[in-house]
PLY file of the C-alpha trace (Angstrom):
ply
format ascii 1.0
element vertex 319
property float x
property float y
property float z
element edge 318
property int vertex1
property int vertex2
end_header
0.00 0.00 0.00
3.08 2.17 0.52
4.44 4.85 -2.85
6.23 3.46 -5.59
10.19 2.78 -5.34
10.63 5.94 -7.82
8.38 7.78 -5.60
9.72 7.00 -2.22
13.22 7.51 -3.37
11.95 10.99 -3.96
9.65 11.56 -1.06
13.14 10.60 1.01
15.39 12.81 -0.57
17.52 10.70 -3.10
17.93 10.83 -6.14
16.95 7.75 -8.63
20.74 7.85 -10.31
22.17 7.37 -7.48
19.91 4.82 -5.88
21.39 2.63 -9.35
25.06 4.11 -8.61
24.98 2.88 -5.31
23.45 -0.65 -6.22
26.04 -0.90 -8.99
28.71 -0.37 -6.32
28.10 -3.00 -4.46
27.70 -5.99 -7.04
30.15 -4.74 -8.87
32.03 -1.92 -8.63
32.57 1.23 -10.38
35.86 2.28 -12.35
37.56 4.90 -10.52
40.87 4.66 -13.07
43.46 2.57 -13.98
47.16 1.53 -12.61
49.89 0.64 -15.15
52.00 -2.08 -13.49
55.81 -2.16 -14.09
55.11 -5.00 -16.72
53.48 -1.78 -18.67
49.97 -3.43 -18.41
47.30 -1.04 -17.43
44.96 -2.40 -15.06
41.54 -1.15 -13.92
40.99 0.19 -10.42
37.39 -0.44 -9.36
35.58 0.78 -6.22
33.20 -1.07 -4.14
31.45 -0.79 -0.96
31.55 -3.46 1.46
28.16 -4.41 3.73
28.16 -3.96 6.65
29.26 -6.35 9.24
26.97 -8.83 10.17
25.27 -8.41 6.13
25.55 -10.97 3.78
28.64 -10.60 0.98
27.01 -9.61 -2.19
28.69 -11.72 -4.27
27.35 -14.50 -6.72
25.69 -16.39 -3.92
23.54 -13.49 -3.21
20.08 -13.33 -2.48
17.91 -10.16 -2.93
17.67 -9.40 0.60
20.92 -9.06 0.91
20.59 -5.87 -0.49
19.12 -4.59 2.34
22.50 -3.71 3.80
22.77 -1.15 0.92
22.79 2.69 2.05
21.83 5.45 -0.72
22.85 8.85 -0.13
20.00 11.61 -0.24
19.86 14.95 -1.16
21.18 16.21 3.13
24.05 13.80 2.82
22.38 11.50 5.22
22.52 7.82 4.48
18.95 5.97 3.57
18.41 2.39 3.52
18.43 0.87 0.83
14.96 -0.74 1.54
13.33 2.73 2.45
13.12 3.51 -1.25
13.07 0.22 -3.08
11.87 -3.45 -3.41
13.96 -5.69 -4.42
13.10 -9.21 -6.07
13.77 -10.86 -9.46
11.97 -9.55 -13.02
12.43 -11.01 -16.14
13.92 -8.09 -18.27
15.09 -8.14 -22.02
18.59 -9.10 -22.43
19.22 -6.47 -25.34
17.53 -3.35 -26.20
17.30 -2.24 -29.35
16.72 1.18 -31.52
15.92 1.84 -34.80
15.91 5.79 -35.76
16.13 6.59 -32.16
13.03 4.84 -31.51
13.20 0.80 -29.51
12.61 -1.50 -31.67
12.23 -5.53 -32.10
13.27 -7.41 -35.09
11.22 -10.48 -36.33
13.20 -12.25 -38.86
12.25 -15.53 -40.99
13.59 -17.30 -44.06
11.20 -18.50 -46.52
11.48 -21.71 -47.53
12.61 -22.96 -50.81
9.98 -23.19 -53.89
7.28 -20.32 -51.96
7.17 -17.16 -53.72
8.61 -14.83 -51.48
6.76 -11.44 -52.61
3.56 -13.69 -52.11
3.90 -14.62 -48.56
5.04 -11.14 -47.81
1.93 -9.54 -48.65
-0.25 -12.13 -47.40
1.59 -11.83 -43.90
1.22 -8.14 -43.94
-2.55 -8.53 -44.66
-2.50 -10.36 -41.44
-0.90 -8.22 -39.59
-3.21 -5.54 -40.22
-5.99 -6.86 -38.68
-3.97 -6.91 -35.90
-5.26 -4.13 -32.55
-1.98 -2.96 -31.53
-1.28 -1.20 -28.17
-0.84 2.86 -28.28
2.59 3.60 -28.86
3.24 0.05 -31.23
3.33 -0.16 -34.84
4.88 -2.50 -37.26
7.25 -1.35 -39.80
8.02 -4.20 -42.89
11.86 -4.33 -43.71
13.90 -7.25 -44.74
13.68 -7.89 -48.46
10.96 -5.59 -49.22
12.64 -2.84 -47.67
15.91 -3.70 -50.04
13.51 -4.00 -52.97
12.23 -0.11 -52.48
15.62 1.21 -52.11
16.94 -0.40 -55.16
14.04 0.39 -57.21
14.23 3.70 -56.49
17.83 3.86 -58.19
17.16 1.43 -60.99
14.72 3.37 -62.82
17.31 5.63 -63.78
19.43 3.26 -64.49
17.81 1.92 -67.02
16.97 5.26 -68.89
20.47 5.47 -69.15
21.42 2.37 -70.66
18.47 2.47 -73.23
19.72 5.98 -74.17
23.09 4.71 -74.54
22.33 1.98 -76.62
20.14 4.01 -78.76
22.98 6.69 -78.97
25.51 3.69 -79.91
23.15 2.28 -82.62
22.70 5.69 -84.07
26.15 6.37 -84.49
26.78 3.10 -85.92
24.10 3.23 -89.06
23.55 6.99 -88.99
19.56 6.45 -89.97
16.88 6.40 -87.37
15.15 4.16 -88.93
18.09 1.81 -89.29
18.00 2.00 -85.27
14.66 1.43 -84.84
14.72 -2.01 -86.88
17.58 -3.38 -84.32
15.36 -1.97 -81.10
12.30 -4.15 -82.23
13.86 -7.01 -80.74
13.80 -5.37 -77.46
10.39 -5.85 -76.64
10.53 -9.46 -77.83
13.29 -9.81 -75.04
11.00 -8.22 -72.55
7.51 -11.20 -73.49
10.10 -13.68 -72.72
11.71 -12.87 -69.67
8.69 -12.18 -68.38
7.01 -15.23 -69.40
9.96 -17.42 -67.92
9.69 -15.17 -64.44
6.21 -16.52 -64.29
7.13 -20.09 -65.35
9.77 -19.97 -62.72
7.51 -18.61 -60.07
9.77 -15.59 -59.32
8.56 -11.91 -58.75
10.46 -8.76 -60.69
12.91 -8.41 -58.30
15.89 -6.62 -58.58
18.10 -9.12 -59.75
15.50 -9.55 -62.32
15.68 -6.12 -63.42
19.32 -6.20 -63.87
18.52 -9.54 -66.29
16.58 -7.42 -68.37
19.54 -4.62 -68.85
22.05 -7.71 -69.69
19.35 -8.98 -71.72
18.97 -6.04 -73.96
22.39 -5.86 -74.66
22.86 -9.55 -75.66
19.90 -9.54 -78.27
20.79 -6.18 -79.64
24.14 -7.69 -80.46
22.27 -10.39 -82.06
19.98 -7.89 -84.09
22.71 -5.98 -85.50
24.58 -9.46 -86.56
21.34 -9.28 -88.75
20.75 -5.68 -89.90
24.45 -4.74 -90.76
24.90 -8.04 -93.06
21.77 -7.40 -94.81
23.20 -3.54 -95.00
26.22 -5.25 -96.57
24.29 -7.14 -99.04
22.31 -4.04 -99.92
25.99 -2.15 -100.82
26.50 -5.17 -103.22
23.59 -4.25 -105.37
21.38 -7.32 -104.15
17.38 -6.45 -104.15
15.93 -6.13 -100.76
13.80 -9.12 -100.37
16.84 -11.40 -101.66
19.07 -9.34 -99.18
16.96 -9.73 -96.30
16.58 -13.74 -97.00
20.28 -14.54 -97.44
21.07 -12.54 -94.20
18.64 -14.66 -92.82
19.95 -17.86 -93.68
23.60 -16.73 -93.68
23.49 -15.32 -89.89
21.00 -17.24 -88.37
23.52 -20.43 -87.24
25.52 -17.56 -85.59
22.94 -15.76 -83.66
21.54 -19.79 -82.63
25.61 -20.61 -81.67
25.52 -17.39 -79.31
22.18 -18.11 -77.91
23.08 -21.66 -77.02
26.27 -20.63 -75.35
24.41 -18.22 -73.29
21.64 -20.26 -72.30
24.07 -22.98 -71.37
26.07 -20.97 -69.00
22.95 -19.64 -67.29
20.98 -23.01 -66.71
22.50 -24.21 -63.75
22.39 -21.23 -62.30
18.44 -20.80 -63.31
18.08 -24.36 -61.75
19.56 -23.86 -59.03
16.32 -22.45 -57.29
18.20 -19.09 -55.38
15.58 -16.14 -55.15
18.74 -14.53 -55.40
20.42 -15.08 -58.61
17.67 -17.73 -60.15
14.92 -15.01 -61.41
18.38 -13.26 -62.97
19.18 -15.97 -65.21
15.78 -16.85 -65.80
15.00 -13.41 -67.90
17.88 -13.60 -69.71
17.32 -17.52 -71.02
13.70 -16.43 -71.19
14.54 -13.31 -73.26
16.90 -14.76 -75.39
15.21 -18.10 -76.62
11.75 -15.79 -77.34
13.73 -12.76 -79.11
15.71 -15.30 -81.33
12.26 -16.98 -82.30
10.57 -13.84 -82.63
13.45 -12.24 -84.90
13.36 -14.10 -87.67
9.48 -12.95 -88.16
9.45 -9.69 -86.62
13.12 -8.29 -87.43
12.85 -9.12 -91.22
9.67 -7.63 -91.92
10.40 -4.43 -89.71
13.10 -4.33 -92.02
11.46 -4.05 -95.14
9.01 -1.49 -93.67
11.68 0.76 -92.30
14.18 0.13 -93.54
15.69 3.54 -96.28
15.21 3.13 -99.78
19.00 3.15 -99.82
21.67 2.64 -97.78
24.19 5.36 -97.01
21.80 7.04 -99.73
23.95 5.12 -102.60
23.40 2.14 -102.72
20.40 0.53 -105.14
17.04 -0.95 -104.10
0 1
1 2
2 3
3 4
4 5
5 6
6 7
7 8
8 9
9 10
10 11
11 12
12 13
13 14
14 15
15 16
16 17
17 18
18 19
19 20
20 21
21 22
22 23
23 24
24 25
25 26
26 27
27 28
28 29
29 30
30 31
31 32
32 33
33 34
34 35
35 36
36 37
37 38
38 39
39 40
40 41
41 42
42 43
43 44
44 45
45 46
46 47
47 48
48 49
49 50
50 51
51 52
52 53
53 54
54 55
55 56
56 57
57 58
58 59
59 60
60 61
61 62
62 63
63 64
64 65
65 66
66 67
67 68
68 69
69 70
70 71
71 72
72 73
73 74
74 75
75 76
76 77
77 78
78 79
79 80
80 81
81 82
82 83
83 84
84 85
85 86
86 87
87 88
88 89
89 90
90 91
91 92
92 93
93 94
94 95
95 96
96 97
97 98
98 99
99 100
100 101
101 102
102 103
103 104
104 105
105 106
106 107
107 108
108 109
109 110
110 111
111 112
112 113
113 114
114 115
115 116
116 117
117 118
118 119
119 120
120 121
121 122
122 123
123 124
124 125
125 126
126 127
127 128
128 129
129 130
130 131
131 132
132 133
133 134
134 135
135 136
136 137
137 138
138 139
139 140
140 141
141 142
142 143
143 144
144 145
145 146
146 147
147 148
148 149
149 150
150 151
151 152
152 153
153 154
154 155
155 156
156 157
157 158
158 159
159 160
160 161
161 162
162 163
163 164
164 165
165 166
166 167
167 168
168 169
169 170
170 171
171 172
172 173
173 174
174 175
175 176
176 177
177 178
178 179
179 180
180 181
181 182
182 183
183 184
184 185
185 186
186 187
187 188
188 189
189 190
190 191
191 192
192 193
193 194
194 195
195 196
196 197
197 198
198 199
199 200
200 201
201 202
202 203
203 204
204 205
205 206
206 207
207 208
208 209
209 210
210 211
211 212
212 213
213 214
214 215
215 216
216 217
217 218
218 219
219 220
220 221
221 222
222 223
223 224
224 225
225 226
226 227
227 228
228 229
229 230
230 231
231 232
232 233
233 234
234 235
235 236
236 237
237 238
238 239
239 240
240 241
241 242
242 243
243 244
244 245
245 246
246 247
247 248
248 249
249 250
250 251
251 252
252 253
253 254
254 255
255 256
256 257
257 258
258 259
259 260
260 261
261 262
262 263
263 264
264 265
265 266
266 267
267 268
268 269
269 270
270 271
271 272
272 273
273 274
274 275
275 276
276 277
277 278
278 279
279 280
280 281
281 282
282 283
283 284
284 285
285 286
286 287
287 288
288 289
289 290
290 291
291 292
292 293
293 294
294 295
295 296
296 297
297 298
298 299
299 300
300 301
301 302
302 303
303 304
304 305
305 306
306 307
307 308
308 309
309 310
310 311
311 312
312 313
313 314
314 315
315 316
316 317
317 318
């Protein structure tokens, strides 16, 4: 029935810090300095108040009570009782507090196991936990992989304005005709269907690993494109007609552009087998993307071609 420890400590005159500093002094001691030894080790000095006589020792064998042998000093100087402005007994505590942005936090951490889609289960939980009544003062905040996946987003949006720009800047200066350009970027989007499609087949989300599959992607079936366009250009130079030039490039080039898409795809499989949400959805795109924009190019790529493509080449050369 009596005031709380906090506020008999201050109906008594003492201060809470040093109600602790005194407690701390007699389990274990407070560092008053240190003492270099003539071995030149520095050793610590520490300070601690002995009970008084006919208290118990408060070492490891220690019971609360024995606490009760503890004086605090108040605000007069006088000594108090340790027991005037506490109660002592055993809590259960946590062992480790932490913060996050100044503010104490608790972090819940799980793995997800192998063949569940991990941006699946995150939602779902987080539906969960919204129907949860948390108490004043509580909230959840989602971090982990999600977290990651905002952050990196963020960045890779410009990222990959940049490298389209580049690549469009590259194939410009290369044919010097827009339209010359805009044949080889048709097989972009063809890329695009297929990693897509294999993301889905694999069960992955468009993570960032993903999205840097797509930027390697683009550059590997560009390369491929232009293995295309610039023989047919040749072909053109020769004097052959259009429709001949555009089916001998096709049949001349197309064991090639197969060649570099089995190499590529034969690197990557293991590593799109091997099931990481890490590194699998990266691989994934880029077999994905390359198997559907070598299909897709020898429709699409030919006839965009014919429709684009200048009446001349370098404005010399013959239809």
């Amino acid at each position: 029935g009596g005031a709380p420890p906090r506020d008999r400590a201050a109906l008594l005159g003492v201060p809470t810090v040093d109600v602790d500093r005194s407690v701390r002094m007699a389990l274990a001691g407070l560092e008053a300095g240190t003492v270099r030894e003539a071995d030149g080790e520095d050793y610590a000095v520490r300070v601690r108040v002995r009970p008084p006589a006919g208290t118990p020792e408060l070492d490891a064998t220690a019971t609360p009570s024995a606490l009760s042998g503890v004086y605090v000093s108040g605000f007069a100087g006088a000594a108090v009782p340790l027991a005037q402005v506490s109660t002592t007994g055993f809590e259960s505590s946590a062992s480790e507090i932490q913060h996050y942005n100044k503010e104490r936090s608790v972090l819940v951490t799980a793995q997800v196991r192998s063949g569940y889609n991990t941006d699946r289960l995150t939602k779902g939980l987080l539906a969960d936990l919204d129907r949860w009544s948390l108490p004043s003062g509580y909230r959840l905040v989602p971090a982990g992989e999600i977290e990651s996946r905002q952050e990196s987003f963020s960045g890779l949006s410009g990222a990959i304005i940049v490298a389209i720009f580049l690549t469009l800047v590259i194939l410009i200066l290369e044919f010097r005709t827009f339209r010359m350009t805009l044949v080889v970027a048709t097989v972009i989007p063809l890329g695009v269907v297929g990693g897509l499609a294999a993301l889905w087949i694999g069960g992955h989300t468009l993570s960032f690993t993903a999205m840097i599959g797509f930027i390697a992607l683009i550059g590997i079936e560009i390369k491929n494109s232009i293995l295309l366009v610039d023989f047919t250009n040749q072909l053109r130079e020769e004097g052959v007609p259009l429709i001949e030039a555009i089916e001998r490039a096709g049949r001349v080039r197309f064991v090639p552009i197969v060649l570099t898409t089995l190499t590529a795809v034969g690197g990557l499989l293991p590593l799109a087998l091997q099931g990481s949400s890490l590194y699998s959805p990266l691989a994934q795109v880029i077999i994905g993307g390359l198997v559907s924009s070598t299909l897709l190019a020898r429709l699409v790529t030919p006839v965009a071609y014919r429709q684009l493509a200048a009446a001349s080449v370098g404005g010399g050369a013959p239809k």
